[in-house]
FIVO-108249 format. One record per residue (C-alpha): x, y, z. Coordinates in steps of 0.2 Angstrom, whole numbers, padded with zeros to 4 digits, always signed. Layout:
BEGIN
XYZ...
***
This chain:
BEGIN
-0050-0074-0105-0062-0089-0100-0062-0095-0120-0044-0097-0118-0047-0108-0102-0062-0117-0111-0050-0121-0127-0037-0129-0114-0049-0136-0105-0057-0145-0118-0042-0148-0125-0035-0157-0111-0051-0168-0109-0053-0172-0128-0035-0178-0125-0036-0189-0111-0054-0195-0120-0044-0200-0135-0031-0210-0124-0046-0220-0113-0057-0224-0131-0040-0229-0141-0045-0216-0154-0027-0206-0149-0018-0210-0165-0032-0203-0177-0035-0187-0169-0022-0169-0170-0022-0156-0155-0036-0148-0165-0048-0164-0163-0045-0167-0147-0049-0148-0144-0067-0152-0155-0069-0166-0144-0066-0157-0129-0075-0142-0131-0092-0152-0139-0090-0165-0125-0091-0153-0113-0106-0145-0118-0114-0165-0120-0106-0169-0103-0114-0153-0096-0131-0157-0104-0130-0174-0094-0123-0167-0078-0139-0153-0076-0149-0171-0076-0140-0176-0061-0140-0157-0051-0121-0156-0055-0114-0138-0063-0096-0140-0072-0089-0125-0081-0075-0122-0090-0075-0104-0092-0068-0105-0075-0055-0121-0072-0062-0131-0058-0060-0152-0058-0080-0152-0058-0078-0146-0075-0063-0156-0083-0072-0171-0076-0089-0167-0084-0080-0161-0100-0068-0178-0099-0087-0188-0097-0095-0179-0111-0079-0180-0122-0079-0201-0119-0098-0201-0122-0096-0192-0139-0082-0202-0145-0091-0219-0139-0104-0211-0152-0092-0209-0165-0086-0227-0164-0100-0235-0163-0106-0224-0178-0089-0228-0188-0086-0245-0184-0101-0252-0176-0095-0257-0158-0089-0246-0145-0072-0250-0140
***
């Protein structure tokens, strides 16, 4: 059961990263699931840094925020990878 709360999770961050970096119209449901999911392990790799746990295996709003901050820093990676400035 917590993979199918870590797929909506990450899928609801990967969305709402896709709207605040402009990248919504060149990502499916399945990319913003990647994104998600990948974003919340960056954003949780960053978080341990700062003493702060988010999960997803278990909804809680620690974890879609440190998913949603994870997801932003990837795709600010992508885009500045892809087009050389991060929008």
């Amino acid at each position: 059961m917590g993979w199918i709360v870590a797929l909506i999770v990450g899928g609801l961050a990967g969305w709402l990263a896709s709207k605040v970096m402009n990248r919504d119209a060149s990502m499916g449901i399945f990319w913003n699931i990647v994104v998600g999911c990948v974003g919340s392990v960056v954003g949780n790799a960053i978080a341990s840094n700062f003493g702060i746990a988010g999960s997803v295996q278990e909804f809680s709003i620690v974890g879609l925020l440190v998913a949603f901050g994870g997801a932003v820093v990837l795709l600010g990676v992508v885009n500045l990878i892809q087009r050389g400035k991060v929008r």
